[in-house]
Phi, psi and omega in degrees: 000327205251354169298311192307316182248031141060027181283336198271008191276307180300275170345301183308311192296320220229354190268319161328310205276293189252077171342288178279325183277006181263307187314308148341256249267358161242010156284351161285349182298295217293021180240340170295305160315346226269147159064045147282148174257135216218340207034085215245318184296320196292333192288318162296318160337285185293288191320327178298305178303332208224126152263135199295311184286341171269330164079062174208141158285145195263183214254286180311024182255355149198179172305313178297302193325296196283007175267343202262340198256341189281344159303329204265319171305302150338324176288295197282339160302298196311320196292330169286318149347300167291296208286344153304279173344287193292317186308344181288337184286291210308321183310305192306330199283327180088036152275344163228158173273354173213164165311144164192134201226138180206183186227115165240134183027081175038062171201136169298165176182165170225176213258148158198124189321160194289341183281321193266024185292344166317324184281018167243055162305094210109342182334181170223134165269108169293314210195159186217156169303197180244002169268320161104049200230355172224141188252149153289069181239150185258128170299147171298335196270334185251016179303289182297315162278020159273309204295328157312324168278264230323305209272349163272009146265021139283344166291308223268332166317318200304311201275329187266349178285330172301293181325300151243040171271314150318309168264028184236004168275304170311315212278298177280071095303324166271322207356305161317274187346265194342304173291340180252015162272301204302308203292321201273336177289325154337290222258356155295297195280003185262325201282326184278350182239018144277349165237003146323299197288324181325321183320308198282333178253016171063044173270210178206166239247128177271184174251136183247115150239145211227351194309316195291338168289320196281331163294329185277346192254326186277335176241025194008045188261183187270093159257163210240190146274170169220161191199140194230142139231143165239161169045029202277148189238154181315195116242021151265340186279003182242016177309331209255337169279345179261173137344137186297172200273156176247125160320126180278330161278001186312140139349298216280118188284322196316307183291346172273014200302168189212134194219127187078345192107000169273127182290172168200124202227023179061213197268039157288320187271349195290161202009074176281165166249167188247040192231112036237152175299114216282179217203140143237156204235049207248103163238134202265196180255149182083027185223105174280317166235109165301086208249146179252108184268166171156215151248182171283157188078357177269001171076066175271318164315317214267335171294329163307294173347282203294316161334299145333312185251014191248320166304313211281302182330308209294298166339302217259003176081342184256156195298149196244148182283078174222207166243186159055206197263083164299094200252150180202162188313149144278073178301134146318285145264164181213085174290150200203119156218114168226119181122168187266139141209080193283109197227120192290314193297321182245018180031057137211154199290183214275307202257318165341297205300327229276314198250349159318292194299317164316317204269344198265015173312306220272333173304305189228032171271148179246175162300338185240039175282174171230085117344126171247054181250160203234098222009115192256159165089031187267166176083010179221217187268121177335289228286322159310318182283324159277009159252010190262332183325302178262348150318322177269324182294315171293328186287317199274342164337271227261025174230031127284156163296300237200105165227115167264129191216146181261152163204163168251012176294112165316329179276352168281353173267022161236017164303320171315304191298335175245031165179114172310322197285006152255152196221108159286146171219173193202148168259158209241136193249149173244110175290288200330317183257337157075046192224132162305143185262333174113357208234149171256145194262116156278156168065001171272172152238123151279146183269169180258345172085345192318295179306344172280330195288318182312285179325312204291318177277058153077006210278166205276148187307318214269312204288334173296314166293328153333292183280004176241007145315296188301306176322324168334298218267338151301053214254143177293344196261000177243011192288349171288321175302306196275005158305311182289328142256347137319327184282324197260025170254306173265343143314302164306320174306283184312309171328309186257003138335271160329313197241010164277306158350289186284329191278346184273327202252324160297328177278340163261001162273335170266338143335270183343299186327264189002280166007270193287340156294329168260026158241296194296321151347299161351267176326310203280356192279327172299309167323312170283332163267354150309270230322303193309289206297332197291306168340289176277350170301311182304311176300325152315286164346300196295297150346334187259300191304307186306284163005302198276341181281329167252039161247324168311279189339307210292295194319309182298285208298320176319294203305308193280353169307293187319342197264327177263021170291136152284186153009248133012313131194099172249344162273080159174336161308296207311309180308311182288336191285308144314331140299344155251338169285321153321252171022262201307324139308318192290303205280349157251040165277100206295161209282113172330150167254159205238142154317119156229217182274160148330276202316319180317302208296298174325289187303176154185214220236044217287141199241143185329145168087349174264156173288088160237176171278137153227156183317297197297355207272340240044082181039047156296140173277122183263143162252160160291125185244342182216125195295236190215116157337176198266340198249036150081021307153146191179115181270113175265178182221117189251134164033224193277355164270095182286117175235157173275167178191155190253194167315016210253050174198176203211132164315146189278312187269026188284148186247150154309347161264102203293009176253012171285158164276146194285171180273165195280166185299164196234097148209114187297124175199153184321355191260341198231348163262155177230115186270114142295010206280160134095016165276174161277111184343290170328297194281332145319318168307320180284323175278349167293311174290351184263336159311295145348293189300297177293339195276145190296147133343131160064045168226163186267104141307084205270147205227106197244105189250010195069189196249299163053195181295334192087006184275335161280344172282334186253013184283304189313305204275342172287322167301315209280001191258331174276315197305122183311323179255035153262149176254331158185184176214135153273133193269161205291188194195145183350327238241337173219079152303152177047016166240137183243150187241137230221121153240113219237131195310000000 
């Protein structure tokens, strides 16, 4: 019996060391065993036929079998024999660069080129590369001993599909056996592997008591439950301080011994951490609702938590992560609302869902439930939630075992005081460390703290006092008043929302305009600069075409000059002819440059895409939107204003020294900006300067800080105003918000 589920190695072993206490503590497995069919013959079966470990029918598992494969072997030595041979001719032959025997559509064959297929005669083509340069042929001589291996592995499939059409007959036959083997081996390996884990977390054995259900149903007075846990830790929180789990099959039997109802696991328990922090859990008899008061973070949730899964354990037969002896109620059920549950799909909101769970609590809670909520009456208006909070709680009293409920209300911690069958409890808050410790205070009220809690994470000193102004004045007798100016606080509030709002939505329809006039300007700037070049290409051409048609004239009159010139003048043919191609060169030579005045030197020429002041704006900075006319003439662009101008302006990037070399063109383009936006003041800094720094000589710098807060921005204008290599900067301007231009020595 005990060969069959593979028990006796544990068993034997530990049966040797302690005779009578091991046999104790594993006669309920074997009484789980007790009248099992072990199939020890079906079993024998199977291993004569199937090796289990290879997962292949063995040659003995019929007569046919091993006679169809010791044939198919034989078969397949001639046949690799011949297909050797020949690929060794064909290699000696120089038809292939190496011997090579492959399977092209379940038939052996070897490789030979397609040009030399002649040295296969008779040959079969199977298969072609995929280049086409090499063929797949089966020689004639192995033609018949292909067809022979196709039919002895199809005999030999035929005979293992028999075979295990034979034991799978055999097999449903037990089937009943078989499932009632399977459920008792189940529920074997579930007992080994609750005390595998009891092992791994050093738990201890609970006490389930029931004497308190049976006074209450036989004598229907209100007696309550009780519950003693000491030290018990979450037992979802202890995976990352213990230890991998230990086999429960160790060798060693010391460690599973168990005393008293305590795993004693040796030096397993030695440096546990003390994470997660262990809790006690003392609810006394005649305490129907618990409420845990406290702050956030302070683990109220997670003590609910742990009750809850320790009722579940306790159930479910496994040892609890605690001390001593732990006793607690046999709950039927273990109701729970816990957590937000709020849903777009069935449209409900944070307290919908909140009181959805509730009700379908209060639907199918007993006298021996465990109830769980987790601020309950949350998600609406305080003032509604703490009245509704003991309306359910009073509703939930007298038809539960047990209700543990979390809240920040204050007023559910006075319940206690007008009904014994309530309990407070509070999690301990530390002034001294101004940090939650983790441990429940029974029979306390907790504060919630918030505001010490605020203070402690850095929150600004003035909003605390604020609020703890406010807390003065929140008084119940005065909350009606201070309600009635809040409304009319966030009314006013709102009022000027509302007209920021509007005024933000008019500064972006005329943004937007802006926009889109300067992308269509955009656009047409290519266009007009198509235009500009075919234009002046064409005309260079037509120039170029004249030039050359009267320098042929010349050239043509020379020749026909020359045949009836003497001597004589034939150096005066030459001269004139030179002398008119000079002509003709000099006048489409473009005009040398001449020195010119002051006055030149100041005015100049402005070309599309350049900055200048012009005069008529009042010394406004303009760009040229257009190249410059036949009347001197020059279209400019100020904001949404286009205007023509005459000469009545001085280049932007001109410096007062007029013997400096100008600047590279004042056109932005990624190689020459540096974006700041969305940085830290610090780290703008280091990329403006490091920006500076890479950038060439006599160049332009665009500084792009945004509009924001202003702080990067006035970080930015404090470098460039110090930094050695600005020679000077325009700070932004209608025409570029949040970019400042940079000019670098």
């Amino acid at each position: 019996m005990e060969r069959g589920i593979g028990l006796t190695i544990v068993m034997d072993s530990r049966v040797s060391i302690w005779p009578g206490k091991s046999f104790r503590r594993y006669s309920p497995l074997l009484e789980i065993l007790k009248g099992c069919n072990f199939q020890t013959g079906l079993e024998q079966k199977i291993g004569f036929c199937i090796d289990c470990n290879l997962s292949i029918i063995l040659d003995r598992a019929s007569e046919d079998l091993e006679v169809i494969r010791a044939e198919r072997k034989r078969n397949m030595q001639n046949l690799d024999s011949l297909l050797k041979d020949v690929s060794a001719k064909i290699y000696q032959a120089g038809g292939i660069d190496k011997p090579l025997i492959t399977k092209r559509r379940s038939r052996m064959c070897v490789g030979i080129r397609a040009s030399l297929k002649y040295l296969l005669p008779d040959g079969v083509i199977l298969n072609v590369s995929s280049s086409g340069a090499t063929y797949f042929m089966e020689p004639k001589d192995a033609v018949e001993l292909n067809n022979k291996e196709v039919r002895l592995s199809n005999s030999e499939k035929a005979e293992v599909t028999a075979i295990l059409s034979l034991l799978t007959s055999e097999i449903a036959k037990s089937e009943i056996e078989i499932k009632y083997l399977l459920d008792r081996v189940l529920e074997v390996d579930l007992a080994f592997a609750r005390a595998g884990y009891a092992q791994w977390m050093n738990g201890v054995c609970p006490v389930l008591s029931s004497e308190n259900h049976e006074g209450f149903n036989s004598r229907g007075n209100n007696c309550s439950l009780s519950v003693n846990i000491e030290g018990i830790k979450h037992p979802l929180l202890l995976a990352s301080p213990l230890t991998p789990v230990v086999s429960p099959n160790s060798r060693n039997p010391a460690l599973l011994e168990v005393t008293n109802g305590v795993m004693n696991i040796g030096s397993l328990s030695k440096g546990v951490s003390d994470f997660p922090i262990p809790i006690d859990i003392k609810v006394e008899h005649g305490t129907r609702v618990v409420v845990i008061s406290g702050p956030n973070t302070g683990g109220k949730t997670a003590s609910m938590k742990t009750l809850g899964l320790a009722s579940l354990m306790s159930k479910a037969g496994m040892f609890l992560p605690s001390k001593n002896n732990p006793r607690l109620p046999w709950f039927d059920l273990v109701l729970a609302d816990i957590g937000d549950h709020q849903s777009l799909e069935q449209n409900l909101s944070t307290f919908s869902g909140h009181i959805s769970r509730i009700i379908e609590i209060m639907e199918v809670v007993s006298r021996e439930s465990l109830v769980l909520i987790d601020e309950i009456g949350s998600g609406t208006d305080p003032s509604e939630g703490v009245a509704l909070a003991p309306g359910i709680l009073q509703y939930l009293k007298d038809r539960i075992g047990l209700a543990i409920v979390t809240t920040h209300y204050a007023d559910l911690s006075c319940l206690k005081d007008k009904d014994s069958q309530f309990e407070n409890a509070a999690m301990e808050f530390s002034m001294e460390t101004l940090q939650p410790t983790y441990r429940i205070l029974w029979g306390s009220r907790g504060d919630s703290n918030a505001l010490t809690i605020a203070k402690t994470i850095g929150f600004d000193r003035n909003i605390i006092e604020r609020a703890k102004e406010w807390v003065e004045r929140l008084r119940p007798e005065e909350q009606e008043q201070w309600k009635g100016v809040l409304y009319q606080s966030l009314m006013e509030e709102r009022s000027k929302l509302e007209s920021q709002a509007r005024r933000a939505a008019s500064l972006h329809v005329e943004i937007m305009d802006l926009y889109h006039e300067i992308q269509d300007e955009a656009k047409d700037i290519d266009r007009r600069e198509a235009v500009l070049r075919a234009k002046e290409t064409q005309q260079v051409q037509q120039e170029l075409n004249a030039a050359k048609s009267k320098i042929e004239t010349v050239v043509q009159e020379f020749e026909s000059q020359l045949k009836t010139a003497s001597v004589d003048q034939f150096n005066s043919l030459i001269k004139k002819s030179e002398s008119a191609i000079a002509s003709i060169v000099e006048a489409h030579r473009p005009a040398d440059d001449v020195f010119v005045s002051e006055k030149t030197t100041i005015s100049f020429t402005p070309k599309f895409g350049e900055q200048v002041h012009v005069n008529g704006l009042g010394d406004k900075l303009a760009t040229v939107v257009e190249a410059p006319g036949d009347d001197e003439t020059i279209l400019v662009q100020y904001g949404k204003i286009r205007a023509y101008q005459s000469n009545e302006f001085q280049n932007h990037s001109m410096g007062s020294n007029d013997e400096e070399a100008p600047y590279g063109p004042r056109v932005q383009t990624s190689k020459n900006t540096v974006d700041l936006r969305g940085m830290r003041v610090e780290e703008a800094a280091h990329h403006l300067d490091m920006a500076i720094s890479a950038t060439d000589s006599r160049s332009i710098l665009f500084v792009v800080h945004g509009m924001g807060t202003g702080v990067v921005k006035e970080r930015a204008l404090e470098i460039l105003r110090s930094h050695q290599r600005v020679a000077k900067y325009e700070p932004e301007s209608p025409m570029n918000y949040g970019c400042t231009v940079a000019y670098i020595k």
